[in-house]
Biotite code that builds the C-alpha atoms (Angstrom):
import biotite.structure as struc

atoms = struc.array([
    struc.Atom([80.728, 33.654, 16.732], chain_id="A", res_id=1, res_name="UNK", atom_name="CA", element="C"),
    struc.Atom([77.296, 32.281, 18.222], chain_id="A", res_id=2, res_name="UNK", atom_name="CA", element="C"),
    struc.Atom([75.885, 34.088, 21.438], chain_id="A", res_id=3, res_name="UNK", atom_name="CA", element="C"),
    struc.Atom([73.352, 33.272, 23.865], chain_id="A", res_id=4, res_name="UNK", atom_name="CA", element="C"),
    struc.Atom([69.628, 33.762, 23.384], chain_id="A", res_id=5, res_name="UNK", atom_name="CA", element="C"),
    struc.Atom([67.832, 36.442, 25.023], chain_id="A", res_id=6, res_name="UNK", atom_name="CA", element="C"),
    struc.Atom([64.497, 35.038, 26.256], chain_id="A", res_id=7, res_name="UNK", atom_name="CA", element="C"),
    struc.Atom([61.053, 36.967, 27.020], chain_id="A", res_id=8, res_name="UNK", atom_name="CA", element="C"),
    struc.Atom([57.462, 35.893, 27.377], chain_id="A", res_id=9, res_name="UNK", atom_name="CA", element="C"),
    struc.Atom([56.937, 36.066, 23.501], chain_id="A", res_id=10, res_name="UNK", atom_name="CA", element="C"),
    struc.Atom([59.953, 33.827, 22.747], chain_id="A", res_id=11, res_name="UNK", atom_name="CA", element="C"),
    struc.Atom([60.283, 31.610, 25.730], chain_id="A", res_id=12, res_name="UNK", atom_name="CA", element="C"),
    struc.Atom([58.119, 28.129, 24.413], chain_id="A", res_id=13, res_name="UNK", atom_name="CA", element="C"),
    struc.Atom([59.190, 28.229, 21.550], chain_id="A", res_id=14, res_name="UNK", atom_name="CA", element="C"),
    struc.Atom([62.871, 28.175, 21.799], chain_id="A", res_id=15, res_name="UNK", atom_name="CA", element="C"),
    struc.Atom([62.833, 25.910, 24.492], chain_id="A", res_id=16, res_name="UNK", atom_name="CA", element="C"),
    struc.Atom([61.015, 23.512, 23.403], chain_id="A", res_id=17, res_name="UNK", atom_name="CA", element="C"),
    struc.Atom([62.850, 20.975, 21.621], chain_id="A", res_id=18, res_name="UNK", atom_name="CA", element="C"),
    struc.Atom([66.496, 19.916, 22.744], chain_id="A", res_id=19, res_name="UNK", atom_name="CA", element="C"),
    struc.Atom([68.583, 21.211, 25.631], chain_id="A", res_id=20, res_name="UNK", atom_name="CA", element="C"),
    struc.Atom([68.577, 24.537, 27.241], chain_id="A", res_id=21, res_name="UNK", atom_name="CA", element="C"),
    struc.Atom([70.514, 26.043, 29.225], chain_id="A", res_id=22, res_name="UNK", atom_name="CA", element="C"),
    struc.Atom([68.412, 29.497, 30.592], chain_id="A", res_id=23, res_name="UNK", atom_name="CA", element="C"),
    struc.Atom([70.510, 31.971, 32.922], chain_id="A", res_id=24, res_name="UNK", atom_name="CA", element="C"),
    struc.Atom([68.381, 34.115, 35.005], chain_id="A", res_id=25, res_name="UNK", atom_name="CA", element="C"),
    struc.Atom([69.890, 37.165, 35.689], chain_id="A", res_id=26, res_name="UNK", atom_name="CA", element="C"),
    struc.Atom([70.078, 40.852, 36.526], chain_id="A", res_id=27, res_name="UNK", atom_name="CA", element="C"),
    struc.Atom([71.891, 43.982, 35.511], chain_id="A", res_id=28, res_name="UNK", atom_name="CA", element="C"),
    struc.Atom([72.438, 45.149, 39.210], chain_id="A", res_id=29, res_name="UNK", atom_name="CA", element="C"),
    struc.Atom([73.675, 41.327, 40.364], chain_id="A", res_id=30, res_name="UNK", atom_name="CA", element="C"),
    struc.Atom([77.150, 41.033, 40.891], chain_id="A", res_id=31, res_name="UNK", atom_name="CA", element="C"),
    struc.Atom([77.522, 37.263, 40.649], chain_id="A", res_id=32, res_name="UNK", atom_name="CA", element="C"),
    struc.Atom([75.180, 37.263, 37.663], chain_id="A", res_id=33, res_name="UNK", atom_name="CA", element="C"),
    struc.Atom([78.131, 40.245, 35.897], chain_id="A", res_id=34, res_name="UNK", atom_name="CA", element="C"),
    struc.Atom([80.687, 37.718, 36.882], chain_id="A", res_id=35, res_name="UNK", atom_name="CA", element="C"),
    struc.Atom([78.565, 34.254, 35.083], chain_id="A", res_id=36, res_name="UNK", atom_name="CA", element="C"),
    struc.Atom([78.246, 36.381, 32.029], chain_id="A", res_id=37, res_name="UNK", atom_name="CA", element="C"),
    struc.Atom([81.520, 35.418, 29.946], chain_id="A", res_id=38, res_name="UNK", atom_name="CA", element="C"),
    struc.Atom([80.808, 32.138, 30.776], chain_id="A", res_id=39, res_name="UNK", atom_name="CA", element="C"),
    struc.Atom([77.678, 32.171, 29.396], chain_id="A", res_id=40, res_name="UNK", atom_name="CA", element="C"),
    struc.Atom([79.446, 33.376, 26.083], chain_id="A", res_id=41, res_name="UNK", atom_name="CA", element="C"),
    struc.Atom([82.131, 31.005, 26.049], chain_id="A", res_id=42, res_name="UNK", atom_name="CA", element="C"),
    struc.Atom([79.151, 27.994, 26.290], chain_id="A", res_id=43, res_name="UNK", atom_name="CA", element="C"),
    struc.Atom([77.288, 29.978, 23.858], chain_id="A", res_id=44, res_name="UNK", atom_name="CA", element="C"),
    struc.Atom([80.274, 29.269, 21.594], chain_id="A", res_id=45, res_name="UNK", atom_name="CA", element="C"),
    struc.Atom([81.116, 25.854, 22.310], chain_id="A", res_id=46, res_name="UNK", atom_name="CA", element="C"),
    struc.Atom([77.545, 24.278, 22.473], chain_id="A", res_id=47, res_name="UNK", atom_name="CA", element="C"),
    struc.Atom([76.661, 26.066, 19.223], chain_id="A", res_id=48, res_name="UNK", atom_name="CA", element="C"),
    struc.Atom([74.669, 23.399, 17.244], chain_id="A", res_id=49, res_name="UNK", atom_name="CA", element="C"),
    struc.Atom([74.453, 21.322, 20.817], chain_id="A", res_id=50, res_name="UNK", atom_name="CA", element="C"),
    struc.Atom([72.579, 23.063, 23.239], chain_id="A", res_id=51, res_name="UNK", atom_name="CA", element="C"),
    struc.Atom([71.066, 26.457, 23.376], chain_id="A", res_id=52, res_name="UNK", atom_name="CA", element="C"),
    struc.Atom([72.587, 28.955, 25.724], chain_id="A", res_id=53, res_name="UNK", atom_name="CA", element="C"),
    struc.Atom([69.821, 31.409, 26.757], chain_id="A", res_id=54, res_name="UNK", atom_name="CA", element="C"),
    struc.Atom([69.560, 34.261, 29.144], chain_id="A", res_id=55, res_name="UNK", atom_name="CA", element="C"),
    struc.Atom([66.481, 35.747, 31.051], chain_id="A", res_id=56, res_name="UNK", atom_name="CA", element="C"),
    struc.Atom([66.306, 39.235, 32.478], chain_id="A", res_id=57, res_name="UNK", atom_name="CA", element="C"),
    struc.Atom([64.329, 38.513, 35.231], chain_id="A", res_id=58, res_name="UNK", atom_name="CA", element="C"),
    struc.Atom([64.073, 42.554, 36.176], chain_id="A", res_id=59, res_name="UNK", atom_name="CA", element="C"),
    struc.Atom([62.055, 43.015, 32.885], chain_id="A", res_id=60, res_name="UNK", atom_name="CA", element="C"),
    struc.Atom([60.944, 39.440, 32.575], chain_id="A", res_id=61, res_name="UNK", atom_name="CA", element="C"),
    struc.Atom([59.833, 38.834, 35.934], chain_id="A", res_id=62, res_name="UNK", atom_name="CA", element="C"),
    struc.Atom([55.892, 36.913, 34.998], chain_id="A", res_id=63, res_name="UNK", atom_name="CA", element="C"),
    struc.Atom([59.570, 33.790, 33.890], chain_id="A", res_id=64, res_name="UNK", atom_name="CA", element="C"),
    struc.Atom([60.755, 34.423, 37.032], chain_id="A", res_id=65, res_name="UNK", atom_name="CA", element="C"),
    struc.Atom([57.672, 33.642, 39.143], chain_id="A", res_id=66, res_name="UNK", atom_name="CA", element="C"),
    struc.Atom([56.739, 30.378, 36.469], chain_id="A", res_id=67, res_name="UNK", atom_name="CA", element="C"),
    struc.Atom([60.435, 28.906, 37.508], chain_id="A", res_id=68, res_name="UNK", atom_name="CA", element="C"),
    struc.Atom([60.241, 29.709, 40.790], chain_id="A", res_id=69, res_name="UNK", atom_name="CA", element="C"),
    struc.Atom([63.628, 31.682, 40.473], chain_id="A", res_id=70, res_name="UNK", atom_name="CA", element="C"),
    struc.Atom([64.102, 33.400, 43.956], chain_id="A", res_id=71, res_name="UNK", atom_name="CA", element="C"),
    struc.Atom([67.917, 34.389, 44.087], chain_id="A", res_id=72, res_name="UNK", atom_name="CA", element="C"),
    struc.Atom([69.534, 35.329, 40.788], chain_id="A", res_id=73, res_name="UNK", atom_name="CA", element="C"),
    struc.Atom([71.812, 33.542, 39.109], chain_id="A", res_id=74, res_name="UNK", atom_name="CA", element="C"),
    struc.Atom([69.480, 31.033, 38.674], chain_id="A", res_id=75, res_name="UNK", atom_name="CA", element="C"),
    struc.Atom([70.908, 28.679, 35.728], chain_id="A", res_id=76, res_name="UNK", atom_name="CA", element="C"),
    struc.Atom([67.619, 25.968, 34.680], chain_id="A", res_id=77, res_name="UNK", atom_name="CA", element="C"),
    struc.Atom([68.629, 22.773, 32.042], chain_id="A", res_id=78, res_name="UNK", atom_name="CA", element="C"),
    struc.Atom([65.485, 22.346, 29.929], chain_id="A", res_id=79, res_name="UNK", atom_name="CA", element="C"),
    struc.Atom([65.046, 18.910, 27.724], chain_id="A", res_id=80, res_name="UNK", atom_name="CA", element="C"),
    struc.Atom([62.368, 19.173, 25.454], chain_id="A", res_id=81, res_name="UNK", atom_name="CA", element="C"),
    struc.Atom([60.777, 22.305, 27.209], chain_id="A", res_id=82, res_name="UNK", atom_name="CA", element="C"),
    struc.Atom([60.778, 20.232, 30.827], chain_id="A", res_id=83, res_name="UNK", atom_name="CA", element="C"),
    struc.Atom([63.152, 21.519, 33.579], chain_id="A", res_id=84, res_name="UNK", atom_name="CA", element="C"),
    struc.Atom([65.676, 18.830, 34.275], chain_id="A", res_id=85, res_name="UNK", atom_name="CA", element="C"),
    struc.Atom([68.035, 20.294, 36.902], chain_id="A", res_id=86, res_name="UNK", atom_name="CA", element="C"),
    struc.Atom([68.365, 23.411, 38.221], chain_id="A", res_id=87, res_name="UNK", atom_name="CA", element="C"),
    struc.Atom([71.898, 25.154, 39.786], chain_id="A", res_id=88, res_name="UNK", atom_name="CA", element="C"),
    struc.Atom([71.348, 28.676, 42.146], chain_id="A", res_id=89, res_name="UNK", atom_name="CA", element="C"),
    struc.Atom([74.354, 31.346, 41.997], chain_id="A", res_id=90, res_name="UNK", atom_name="CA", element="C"),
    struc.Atom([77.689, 31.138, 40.270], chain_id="A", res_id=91, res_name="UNK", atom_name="CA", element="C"),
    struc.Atom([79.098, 28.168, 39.512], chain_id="A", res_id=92, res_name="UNK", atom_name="CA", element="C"),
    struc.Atom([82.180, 26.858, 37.560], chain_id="A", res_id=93, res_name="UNK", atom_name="CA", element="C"),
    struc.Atom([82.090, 26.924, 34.263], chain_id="A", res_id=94, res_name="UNK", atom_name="CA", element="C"),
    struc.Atom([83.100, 23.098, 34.597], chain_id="A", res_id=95, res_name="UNK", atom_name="CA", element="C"),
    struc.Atom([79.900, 22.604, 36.461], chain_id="A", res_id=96, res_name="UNK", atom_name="CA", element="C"),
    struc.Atom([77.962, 23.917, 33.723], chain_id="A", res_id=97, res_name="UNK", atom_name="CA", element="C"),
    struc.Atom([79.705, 22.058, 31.016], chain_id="A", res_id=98, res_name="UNK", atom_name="CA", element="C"),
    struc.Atom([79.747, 18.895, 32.781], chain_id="A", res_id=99, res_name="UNK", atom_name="CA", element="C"),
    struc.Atom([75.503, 18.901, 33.081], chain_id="A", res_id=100, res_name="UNK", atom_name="CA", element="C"),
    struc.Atom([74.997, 20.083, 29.619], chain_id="A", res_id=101, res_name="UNK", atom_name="CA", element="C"),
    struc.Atom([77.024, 16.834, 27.969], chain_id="A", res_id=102, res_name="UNK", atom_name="CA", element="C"),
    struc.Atom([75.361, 14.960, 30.621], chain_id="A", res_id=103, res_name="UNK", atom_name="CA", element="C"),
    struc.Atom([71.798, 16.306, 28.792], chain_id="A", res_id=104, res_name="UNK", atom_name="CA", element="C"),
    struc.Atom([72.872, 15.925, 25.288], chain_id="A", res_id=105, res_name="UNK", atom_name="CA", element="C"),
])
């Protein structure tokens, strides 16, 4: 069973760098962000070996947060070879999500 990646500062370049990512910026305390997290699993699980499915605690991480611009949490960012491709701001259908990462691949 694959699971997301949890991103920091130390980690961030490196895992994003080649391929597609898909980085969910996120808080403990955001309601929206509690409700995007099984849907972060279940595209953890399905793009296994596709895409990487990565998550940002922008509380602790928050020098990411500022670099991306992130504002309002959730703040979902595609990433092709380390470059931001799209970006989608609060919850969204898991459909949504789905749909723009085969569009990337």
């Amino acid at each position: 069973m694959s699971k997301y990646i949890e991103l920091n500062n130390d980690n961030f370049e490196e895992t994003t760098k080649e391929g597609i990512a898909l980085v969910d910026f996120w808080a403990p305390w955001c309601g929206p962000c509690r409700m995007l997290a099984p849907v972060i699993d279940e595209l953890a699980q399905e793009f296994d070996g596709k895409a990487k499915i990565c998550k940002v605690n922008s509380d602790e991480e928050q020098d990411l947060a500022v670099k991306f611009g992130v504002r309002s949490i959730p703040t979902i960012i595609f990433m092709k070879d380390g470059e931001v491709v799209d970006t989608m701001i609060g919850a969204s259908s898991k459909q949504a999500f789905v749909d723009k990462l085969n569009s990337l691949i």
